[in-house]
DOMIVO-522272 format. One line per field, with one value per atom (N, C-alpha, C, O, CB): residue number from 0; residue in one letter; x, y, z. Coordinates in pm, 1 decimal. Glycine has a CB too. Layout:
// residues N
n = c(NUM; ...)
res = c(a; ...)
x = c(X; ...)
y = c(Y; ...)
z = c(Z; ...)
// end
This chain:
// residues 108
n = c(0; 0; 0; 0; 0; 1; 1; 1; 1; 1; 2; 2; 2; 2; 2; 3; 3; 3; 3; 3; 4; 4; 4; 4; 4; 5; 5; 5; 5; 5; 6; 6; 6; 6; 6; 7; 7; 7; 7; 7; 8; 8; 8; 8; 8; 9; 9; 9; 9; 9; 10; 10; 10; 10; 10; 11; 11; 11; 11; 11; 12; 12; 12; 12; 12; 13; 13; 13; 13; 13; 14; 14; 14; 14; 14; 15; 15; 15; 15; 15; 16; 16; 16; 16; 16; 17; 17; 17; 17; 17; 18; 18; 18; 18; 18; 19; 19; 19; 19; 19; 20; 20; 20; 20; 20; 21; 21; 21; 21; 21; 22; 22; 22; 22; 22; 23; 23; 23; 23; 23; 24; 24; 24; 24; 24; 25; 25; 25; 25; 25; 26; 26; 26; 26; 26; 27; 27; 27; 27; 27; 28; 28; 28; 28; 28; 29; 29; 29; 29; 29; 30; 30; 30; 30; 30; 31; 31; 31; 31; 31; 32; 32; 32; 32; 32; 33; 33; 33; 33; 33; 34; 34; 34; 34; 34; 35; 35; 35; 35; 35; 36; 36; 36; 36; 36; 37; 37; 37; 37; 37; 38; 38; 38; 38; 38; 39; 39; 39; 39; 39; 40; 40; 40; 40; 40; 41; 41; 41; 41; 41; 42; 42; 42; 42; 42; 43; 43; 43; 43; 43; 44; 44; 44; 44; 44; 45; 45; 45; 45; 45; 46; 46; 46; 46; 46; 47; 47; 47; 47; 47; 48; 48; 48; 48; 48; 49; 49; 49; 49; 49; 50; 50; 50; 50; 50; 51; 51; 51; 51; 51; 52; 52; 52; 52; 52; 53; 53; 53; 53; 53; 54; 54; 54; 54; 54; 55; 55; 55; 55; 55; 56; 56; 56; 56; 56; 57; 57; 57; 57; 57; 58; 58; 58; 58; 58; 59; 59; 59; 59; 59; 60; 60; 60; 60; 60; 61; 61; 61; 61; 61; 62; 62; 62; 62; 62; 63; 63; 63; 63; 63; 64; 64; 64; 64; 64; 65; 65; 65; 65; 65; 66; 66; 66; 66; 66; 67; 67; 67; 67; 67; 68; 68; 68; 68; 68; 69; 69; 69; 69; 69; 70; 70; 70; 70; 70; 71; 71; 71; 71; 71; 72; 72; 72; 72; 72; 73; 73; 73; 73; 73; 74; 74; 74; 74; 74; 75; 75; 75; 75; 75; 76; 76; 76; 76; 76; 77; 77; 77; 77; 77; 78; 78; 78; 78; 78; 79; 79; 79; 79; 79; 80; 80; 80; 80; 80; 81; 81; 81; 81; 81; 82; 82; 82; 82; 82; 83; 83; 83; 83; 83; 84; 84; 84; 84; 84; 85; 85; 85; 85; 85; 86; 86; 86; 86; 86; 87; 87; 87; 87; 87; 88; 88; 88; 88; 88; 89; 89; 89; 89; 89; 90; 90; 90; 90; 90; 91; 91; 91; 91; 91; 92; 92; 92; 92; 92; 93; 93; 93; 93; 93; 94; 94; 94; 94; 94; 95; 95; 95; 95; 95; 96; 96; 96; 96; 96; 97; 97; 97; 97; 97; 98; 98; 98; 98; 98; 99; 99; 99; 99; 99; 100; 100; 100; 100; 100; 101; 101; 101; 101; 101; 102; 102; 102; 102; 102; 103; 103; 103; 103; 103; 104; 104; 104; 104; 104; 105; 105; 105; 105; 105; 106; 106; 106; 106; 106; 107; 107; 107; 107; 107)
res = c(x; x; x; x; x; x; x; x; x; x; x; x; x; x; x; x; x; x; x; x; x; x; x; x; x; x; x; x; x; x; x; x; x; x; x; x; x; x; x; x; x; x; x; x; x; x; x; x; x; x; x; x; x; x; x; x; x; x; x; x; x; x; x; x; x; x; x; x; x; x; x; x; x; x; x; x; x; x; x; x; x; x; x; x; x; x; x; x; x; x; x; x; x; x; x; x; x; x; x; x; x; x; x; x; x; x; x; x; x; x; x; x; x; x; x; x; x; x; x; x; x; x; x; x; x; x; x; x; x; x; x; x; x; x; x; x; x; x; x; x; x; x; x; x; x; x; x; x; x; x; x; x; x; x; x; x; x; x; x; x; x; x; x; x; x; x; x; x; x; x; x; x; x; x; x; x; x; x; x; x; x; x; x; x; x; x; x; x; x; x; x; x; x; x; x; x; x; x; x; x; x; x; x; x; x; x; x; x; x; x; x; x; x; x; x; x; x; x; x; x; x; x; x; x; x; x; x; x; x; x; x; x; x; x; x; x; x; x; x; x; x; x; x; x; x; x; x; x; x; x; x; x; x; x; x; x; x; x; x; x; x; x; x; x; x; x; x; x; x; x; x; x; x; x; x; x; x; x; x; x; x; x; x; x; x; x; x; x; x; x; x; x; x; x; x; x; x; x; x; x; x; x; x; x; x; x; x; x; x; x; x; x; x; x; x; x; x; x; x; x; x; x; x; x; x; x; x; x; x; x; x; x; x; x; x; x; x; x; x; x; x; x; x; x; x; x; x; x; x; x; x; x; x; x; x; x; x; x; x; x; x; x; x; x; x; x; x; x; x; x; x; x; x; x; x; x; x; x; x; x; x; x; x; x; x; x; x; x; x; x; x; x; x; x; x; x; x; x; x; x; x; x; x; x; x; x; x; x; x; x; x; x; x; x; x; x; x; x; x; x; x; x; x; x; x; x; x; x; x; x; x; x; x; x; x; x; x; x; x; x; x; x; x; x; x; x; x; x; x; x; x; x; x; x; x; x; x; x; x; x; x; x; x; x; x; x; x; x; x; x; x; x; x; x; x; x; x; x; x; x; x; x; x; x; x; x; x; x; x; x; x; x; x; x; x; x; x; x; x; x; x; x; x; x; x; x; x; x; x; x; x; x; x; x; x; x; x; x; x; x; x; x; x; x; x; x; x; x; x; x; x; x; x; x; x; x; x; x; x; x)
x = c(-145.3; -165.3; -101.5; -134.0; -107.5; -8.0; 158.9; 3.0; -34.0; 393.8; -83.5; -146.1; -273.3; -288.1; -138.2; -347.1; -482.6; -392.0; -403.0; -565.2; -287.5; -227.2; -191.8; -185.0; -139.7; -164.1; -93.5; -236.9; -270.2; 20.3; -312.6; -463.1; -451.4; -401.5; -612.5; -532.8; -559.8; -451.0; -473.3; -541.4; -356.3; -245.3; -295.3; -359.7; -91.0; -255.5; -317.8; -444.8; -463.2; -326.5; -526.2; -708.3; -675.1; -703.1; -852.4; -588.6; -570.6; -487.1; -519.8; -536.2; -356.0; -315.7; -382.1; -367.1; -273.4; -502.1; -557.7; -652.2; -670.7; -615.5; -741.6; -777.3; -740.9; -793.9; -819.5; -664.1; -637.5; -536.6; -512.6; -625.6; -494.4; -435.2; -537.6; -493.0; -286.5; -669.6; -750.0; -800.3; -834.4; -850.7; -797.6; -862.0; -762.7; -782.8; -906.4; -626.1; -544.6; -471.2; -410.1; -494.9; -473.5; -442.3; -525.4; -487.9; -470.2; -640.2; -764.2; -743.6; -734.0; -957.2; -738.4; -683.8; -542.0; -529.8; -643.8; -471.3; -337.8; -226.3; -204.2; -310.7; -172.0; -87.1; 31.4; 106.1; -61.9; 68.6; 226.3; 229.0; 338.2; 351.0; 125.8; 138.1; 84.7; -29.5; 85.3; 222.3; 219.0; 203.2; 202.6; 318.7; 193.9; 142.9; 207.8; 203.8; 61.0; 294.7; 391.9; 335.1; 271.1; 565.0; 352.5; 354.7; 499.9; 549.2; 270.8; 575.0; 714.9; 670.8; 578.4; 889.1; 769.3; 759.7; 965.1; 1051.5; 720.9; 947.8; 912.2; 800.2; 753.2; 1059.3; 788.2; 733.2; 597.5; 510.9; 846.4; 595.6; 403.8; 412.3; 325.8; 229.0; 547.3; 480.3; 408.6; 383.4; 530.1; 343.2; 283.9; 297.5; 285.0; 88.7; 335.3; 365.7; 276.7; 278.1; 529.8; 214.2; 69.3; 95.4; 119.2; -55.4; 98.4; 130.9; 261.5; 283.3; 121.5; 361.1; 479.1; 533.6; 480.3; 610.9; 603.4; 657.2; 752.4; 830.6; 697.4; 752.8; 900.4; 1002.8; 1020.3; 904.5; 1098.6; 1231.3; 1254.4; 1215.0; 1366.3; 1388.0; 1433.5; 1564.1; 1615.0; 1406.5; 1610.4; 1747.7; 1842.9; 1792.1; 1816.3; 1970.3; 2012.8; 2077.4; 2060.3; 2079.2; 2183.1; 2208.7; 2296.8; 2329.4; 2225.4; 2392.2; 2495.5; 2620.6; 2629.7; 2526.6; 2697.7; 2872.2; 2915.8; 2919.2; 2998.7; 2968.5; 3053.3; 3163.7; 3191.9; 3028.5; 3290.4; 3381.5; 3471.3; 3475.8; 3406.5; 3547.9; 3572.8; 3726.6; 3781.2; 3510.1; 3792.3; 3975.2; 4019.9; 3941.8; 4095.1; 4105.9; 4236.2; 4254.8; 4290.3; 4395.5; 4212.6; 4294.7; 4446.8; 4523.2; 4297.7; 4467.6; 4593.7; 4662.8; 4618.4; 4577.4; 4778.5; 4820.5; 4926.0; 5008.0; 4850.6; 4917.9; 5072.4; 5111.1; 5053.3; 5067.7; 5280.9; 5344.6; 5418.5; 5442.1; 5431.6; 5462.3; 5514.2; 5626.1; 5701.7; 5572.2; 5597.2; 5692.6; 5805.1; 5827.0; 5667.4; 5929.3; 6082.9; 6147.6; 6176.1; 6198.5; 6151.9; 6245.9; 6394.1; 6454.1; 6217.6; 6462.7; 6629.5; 6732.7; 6748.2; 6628.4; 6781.0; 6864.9; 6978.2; 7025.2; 6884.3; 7067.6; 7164.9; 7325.4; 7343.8; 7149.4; 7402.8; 7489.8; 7557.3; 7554.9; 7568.0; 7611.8; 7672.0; 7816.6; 7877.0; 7732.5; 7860.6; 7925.1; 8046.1; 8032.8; 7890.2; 8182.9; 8282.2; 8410.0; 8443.7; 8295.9; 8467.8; 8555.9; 8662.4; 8663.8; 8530.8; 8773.3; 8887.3; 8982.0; 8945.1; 8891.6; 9132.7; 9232.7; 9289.6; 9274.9; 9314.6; 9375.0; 9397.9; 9566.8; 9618.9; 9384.2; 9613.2; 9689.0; 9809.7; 9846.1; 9662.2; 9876.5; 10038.2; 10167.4; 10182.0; 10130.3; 10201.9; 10302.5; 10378.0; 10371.1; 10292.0; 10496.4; 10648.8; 10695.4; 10673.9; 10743.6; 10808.2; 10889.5; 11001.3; 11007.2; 10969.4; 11107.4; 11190.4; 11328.1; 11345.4; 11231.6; 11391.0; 11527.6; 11601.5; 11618.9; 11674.9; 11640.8; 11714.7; 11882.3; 11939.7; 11684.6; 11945.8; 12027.2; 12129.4; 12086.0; 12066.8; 12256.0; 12338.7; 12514.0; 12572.5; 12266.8; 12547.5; 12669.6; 12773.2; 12756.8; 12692.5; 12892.7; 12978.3; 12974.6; 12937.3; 13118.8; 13038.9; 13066.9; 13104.8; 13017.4; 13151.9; 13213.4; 13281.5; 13191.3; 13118.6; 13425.7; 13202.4; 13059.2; 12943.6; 12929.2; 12965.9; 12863.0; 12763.7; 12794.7; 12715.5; 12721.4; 12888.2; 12916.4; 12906.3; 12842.3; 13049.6; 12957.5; 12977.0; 12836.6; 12769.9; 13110.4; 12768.5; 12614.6; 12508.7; 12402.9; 12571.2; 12531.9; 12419.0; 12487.3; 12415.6; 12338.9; 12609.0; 12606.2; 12553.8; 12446.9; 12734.9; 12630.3; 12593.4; 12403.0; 12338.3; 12655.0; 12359.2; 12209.5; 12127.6; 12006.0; 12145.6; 12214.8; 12160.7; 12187.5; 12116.5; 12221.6; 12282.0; 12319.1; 12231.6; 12203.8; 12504.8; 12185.3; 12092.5; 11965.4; 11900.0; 12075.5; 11916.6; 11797.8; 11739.8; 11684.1; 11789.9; 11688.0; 11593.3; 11504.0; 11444.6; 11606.8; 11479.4; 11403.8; 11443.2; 11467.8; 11192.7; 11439.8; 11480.9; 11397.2; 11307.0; 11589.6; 11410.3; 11332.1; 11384.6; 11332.6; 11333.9; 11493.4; 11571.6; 11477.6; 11523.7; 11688.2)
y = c(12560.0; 12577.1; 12461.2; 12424.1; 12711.3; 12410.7; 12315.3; 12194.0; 12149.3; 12200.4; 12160.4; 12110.2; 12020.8; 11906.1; 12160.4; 12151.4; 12172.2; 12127.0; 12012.3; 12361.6; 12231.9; 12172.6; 12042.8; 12017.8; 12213.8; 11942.1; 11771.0; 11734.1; 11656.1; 11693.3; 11770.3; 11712.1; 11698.5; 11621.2; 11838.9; 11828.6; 11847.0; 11754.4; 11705.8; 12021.0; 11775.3; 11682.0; 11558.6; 11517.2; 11656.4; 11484.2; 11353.2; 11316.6; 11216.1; 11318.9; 11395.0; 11366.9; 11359.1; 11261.6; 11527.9; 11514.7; 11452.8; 11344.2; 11272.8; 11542.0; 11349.7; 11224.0; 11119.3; 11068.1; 11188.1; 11064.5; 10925.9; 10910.6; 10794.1; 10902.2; 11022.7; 11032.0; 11053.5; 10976.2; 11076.2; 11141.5; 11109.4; 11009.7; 11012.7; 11199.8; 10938.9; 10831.3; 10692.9; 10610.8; 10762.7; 10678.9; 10607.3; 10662.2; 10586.4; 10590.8; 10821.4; 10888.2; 10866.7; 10788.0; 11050.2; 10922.2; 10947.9; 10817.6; 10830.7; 11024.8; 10708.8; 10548.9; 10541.6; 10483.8; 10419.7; 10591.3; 10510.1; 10622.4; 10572.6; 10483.6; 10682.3; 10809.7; 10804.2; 10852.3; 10933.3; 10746.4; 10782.3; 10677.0; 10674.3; 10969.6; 10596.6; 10478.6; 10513.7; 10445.7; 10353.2; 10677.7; 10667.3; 10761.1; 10777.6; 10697.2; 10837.0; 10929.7; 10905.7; 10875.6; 11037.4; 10931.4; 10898.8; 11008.3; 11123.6; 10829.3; 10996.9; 11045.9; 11051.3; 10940.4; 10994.1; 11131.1; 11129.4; 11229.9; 11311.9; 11154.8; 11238.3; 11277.8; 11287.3; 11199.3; 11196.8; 11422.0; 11399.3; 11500.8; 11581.1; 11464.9; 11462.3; 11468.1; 11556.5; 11555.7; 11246.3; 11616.8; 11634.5; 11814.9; 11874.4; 11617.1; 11848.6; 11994.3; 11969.5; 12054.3; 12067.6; 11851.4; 11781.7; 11855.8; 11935.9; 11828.3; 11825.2; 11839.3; 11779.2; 11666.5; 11854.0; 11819.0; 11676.0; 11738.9; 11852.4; 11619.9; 11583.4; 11619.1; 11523.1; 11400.0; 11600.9; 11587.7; 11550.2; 11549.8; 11659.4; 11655.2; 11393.5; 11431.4; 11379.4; 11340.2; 11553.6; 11382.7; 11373.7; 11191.7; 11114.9; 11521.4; 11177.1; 11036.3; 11034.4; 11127.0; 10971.4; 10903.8; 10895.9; 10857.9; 10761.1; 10783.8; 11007.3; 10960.7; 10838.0; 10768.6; 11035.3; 10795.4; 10657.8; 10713.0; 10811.9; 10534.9; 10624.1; 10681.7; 10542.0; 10431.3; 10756.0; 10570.2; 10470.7; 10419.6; 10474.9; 10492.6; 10285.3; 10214.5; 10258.8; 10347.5; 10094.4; 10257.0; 10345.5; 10240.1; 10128.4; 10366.9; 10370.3; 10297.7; 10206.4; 10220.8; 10377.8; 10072.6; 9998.8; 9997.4; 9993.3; 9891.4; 10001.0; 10064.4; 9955.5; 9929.3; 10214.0; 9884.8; 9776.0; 9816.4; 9917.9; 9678.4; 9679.2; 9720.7; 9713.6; 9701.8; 9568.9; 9719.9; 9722.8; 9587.1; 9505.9; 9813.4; 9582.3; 9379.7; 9388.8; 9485.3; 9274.7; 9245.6; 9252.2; 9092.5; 8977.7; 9247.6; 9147.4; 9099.6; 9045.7; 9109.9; 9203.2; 8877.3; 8817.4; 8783.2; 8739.9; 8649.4; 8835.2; 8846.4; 8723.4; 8661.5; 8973.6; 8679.6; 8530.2; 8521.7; 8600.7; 8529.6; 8342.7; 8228.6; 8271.2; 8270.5; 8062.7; 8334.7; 8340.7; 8168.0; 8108.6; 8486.5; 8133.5; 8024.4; 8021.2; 8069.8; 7975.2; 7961.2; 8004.3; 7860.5; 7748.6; 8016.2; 7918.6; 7796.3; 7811.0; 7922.1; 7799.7; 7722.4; 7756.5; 7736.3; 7632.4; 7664.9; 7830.9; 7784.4; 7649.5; 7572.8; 7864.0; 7629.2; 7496.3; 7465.0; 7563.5; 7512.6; 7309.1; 7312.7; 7291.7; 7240.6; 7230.3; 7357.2; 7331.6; 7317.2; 7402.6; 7476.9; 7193.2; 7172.0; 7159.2; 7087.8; 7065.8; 7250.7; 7284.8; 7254.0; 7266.9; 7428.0; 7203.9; 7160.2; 7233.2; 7338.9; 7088.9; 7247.0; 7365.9; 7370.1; 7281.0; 7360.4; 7498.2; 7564.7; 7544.4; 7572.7; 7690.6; 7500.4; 7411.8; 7579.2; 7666.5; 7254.5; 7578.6; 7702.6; 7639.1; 7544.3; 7801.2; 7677.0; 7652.6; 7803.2; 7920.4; 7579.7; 7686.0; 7825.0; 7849.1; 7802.6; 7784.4; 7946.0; 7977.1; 7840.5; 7736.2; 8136.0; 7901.4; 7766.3; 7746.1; 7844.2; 7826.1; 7640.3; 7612.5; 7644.4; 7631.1; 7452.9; 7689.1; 7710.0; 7588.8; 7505.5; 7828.4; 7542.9; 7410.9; 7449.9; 7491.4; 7257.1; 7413.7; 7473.6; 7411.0; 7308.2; 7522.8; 7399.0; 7336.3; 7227.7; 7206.8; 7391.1; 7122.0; 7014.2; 6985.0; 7003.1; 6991.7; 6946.0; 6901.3; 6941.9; 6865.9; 6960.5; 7069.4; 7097.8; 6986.3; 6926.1; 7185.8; 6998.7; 6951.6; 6798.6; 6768.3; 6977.7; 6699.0; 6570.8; 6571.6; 6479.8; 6523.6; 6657.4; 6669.1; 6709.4; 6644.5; 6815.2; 6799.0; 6826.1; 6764.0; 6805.8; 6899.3; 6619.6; 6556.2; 6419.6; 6320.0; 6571.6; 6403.5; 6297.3; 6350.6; 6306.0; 6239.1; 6472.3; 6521.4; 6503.7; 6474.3; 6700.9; 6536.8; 6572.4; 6417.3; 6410.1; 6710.0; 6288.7; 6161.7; 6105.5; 6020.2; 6067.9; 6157.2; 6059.4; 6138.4; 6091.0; 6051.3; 6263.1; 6345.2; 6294.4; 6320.2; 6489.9; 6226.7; 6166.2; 6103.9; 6137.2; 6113.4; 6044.1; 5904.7; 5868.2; 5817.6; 5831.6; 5914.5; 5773.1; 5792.9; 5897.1; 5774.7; 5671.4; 5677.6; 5619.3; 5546.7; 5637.6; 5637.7; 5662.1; 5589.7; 5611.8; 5823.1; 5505.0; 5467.0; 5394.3; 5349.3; 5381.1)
z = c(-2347.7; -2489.6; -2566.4; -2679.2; -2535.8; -2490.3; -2594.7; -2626.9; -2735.5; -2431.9; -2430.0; -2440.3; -2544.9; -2587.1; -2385.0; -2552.9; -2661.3; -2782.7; -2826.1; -2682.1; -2846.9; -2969.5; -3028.1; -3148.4; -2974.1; -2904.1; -2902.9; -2906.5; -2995.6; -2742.3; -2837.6; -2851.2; -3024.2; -3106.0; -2781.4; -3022.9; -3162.5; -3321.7; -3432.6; -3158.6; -3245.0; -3345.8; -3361.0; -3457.4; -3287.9; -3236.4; -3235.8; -3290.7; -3359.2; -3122.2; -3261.1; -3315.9; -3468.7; -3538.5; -3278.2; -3530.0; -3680.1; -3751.0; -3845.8; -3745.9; -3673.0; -3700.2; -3745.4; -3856.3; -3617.9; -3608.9; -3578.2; -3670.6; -3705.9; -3439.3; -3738.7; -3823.9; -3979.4; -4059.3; -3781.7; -4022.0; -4136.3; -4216.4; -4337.1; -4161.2; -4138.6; -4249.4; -4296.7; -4377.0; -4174.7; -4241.1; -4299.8; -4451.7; -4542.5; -4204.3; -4461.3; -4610.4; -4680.5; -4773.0; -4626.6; -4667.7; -4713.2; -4771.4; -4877.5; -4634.6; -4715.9; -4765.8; -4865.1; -4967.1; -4661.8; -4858.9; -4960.9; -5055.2; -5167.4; -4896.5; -5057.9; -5159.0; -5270.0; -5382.7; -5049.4; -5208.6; -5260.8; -5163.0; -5041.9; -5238.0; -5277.4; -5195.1; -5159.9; -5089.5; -5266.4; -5230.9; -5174.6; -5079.5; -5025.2; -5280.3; -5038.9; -4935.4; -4798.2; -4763.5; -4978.0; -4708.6; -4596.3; -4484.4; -4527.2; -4587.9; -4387.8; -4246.0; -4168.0; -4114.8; -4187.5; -4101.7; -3953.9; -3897.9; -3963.6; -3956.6; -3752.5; -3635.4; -3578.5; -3508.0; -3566.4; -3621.8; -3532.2; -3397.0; -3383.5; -3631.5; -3315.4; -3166.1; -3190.4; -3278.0; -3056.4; -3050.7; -2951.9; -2979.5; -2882.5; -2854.9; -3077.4; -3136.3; -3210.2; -3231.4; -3253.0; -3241.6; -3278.8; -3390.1; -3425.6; -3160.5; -3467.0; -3591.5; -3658.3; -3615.5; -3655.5; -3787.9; -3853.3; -4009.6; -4055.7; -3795.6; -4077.2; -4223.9; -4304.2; -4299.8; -4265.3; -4363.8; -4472.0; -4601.9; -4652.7; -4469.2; -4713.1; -4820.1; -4867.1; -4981.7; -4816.8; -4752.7; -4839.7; -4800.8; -4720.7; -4788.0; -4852.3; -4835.5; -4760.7; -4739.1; -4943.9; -4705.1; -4612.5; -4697.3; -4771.3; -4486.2; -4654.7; -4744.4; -4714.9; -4621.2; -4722.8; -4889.0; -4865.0; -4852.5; -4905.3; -4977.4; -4767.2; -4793.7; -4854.6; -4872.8; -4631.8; -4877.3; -4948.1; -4851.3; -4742.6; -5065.6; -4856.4; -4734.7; -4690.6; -4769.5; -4732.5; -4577.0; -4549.9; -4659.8; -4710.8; -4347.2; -4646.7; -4696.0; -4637.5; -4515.3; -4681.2; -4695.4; -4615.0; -4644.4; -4764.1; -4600.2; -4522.2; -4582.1; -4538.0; -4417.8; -4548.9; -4628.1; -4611.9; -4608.0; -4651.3; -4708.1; -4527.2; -4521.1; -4687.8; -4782.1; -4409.2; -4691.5; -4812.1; -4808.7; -4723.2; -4779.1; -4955.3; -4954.5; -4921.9; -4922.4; -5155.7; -4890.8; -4832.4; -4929.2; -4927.0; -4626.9; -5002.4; -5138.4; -5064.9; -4999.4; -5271.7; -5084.2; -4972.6; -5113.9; -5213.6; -4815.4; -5068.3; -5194.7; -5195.3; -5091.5; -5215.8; -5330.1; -5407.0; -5309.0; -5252.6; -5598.7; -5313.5; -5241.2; -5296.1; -5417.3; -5268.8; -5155.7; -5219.6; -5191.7; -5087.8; -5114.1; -5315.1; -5329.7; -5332.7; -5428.5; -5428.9; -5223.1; -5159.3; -5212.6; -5163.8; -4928.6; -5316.7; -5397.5; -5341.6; -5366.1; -5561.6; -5251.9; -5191.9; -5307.8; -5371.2; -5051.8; -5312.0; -5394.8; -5393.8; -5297.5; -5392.5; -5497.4; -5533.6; -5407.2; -5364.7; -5723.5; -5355.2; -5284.1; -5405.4; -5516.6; -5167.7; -5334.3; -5453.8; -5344.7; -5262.8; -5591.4; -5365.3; -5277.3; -5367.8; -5468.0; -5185.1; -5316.3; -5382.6; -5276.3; -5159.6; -5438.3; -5311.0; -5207.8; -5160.9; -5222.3; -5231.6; -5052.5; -4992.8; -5084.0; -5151.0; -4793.2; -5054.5; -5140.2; -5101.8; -4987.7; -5153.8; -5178.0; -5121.1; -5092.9; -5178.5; -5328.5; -5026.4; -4988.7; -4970.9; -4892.8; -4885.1; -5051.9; -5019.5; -4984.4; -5015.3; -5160.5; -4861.4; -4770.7; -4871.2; -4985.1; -4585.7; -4798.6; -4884.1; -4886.6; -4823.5; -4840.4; -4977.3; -5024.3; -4892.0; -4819.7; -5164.5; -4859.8; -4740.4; -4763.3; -4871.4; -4701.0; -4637.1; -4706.0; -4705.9; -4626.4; -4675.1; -4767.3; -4730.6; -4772.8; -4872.8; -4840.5; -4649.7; -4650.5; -4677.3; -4611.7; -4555.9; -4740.9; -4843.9; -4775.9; -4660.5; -4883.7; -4899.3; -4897.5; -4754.6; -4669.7; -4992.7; -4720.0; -4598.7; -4491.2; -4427.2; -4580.5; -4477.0; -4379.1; -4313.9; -4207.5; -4470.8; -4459.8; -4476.9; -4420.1; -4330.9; -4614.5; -4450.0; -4426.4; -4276.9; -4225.6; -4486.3; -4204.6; -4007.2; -4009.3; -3928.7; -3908.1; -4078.5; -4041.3; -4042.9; -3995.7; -4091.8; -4116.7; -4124.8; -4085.8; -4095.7; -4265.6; -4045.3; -3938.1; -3827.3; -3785.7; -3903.7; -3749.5; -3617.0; -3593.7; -3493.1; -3612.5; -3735.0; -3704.5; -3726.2; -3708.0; -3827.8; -3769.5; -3746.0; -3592.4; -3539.1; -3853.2; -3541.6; -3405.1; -3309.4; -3199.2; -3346.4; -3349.9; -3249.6; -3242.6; -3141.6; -3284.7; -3330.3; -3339.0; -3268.0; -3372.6; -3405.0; -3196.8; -3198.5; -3175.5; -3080.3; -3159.6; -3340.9; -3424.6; -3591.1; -3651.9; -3406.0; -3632.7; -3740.8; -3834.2; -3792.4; -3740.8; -3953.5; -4078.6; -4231.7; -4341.1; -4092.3; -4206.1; -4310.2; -4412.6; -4517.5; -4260.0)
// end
């Protein structure tokens, strides 16, 4: 039976889109498969184009410009120790001979 029916489809198919062109320019003719249907009359949908779906712009962010601080040369910081101590007079005279003859080298 599926047989006779695909016959019969086809025969109208093959035939009516010669009337149907000369008749009327926007109506079209299919034969869908795999069930032989057939659609008379109507137009082939349009469809619209698909979406394109594009990445995310990609925003390169502003040149960091690196100003290095200023060089500042400062002297280094003088430290004094504490007061020496110096022990009386007479003392002192034996202490700083004793501590010249211990020497040598001298500096005069």
């Amino acid at each position: 039976m599926k047989r006779s029916l695909a016959l019969v489809a086809v025969a109208l198919a093959a035939a009516l889109p010669v009337g149907a062109a000369q008749a009327h320019g926007n109506v079209a003719i299919s034969v869908d498969t795999p069930d032989f249907g057939i659609r008379i009359g109507t137009p082939f949908p349009v469809y619209a184009p698909p979406v394109v779906v594009a990445p995310a712009p990609v925003y390169v962010p502003p040149p960091v410009i690196y100003a290095p601080p200023p060089r500042v040369i400062v002297p280094a910081p003088v430290y004094y120790g504490p007061p020496a101590f110096r022990p009386p007079g007479h003392y002192r005279k034996y202490h700083k001979i004793k501590h010249y003859r211990d020497r040598d080298w001298r500096d005069d």
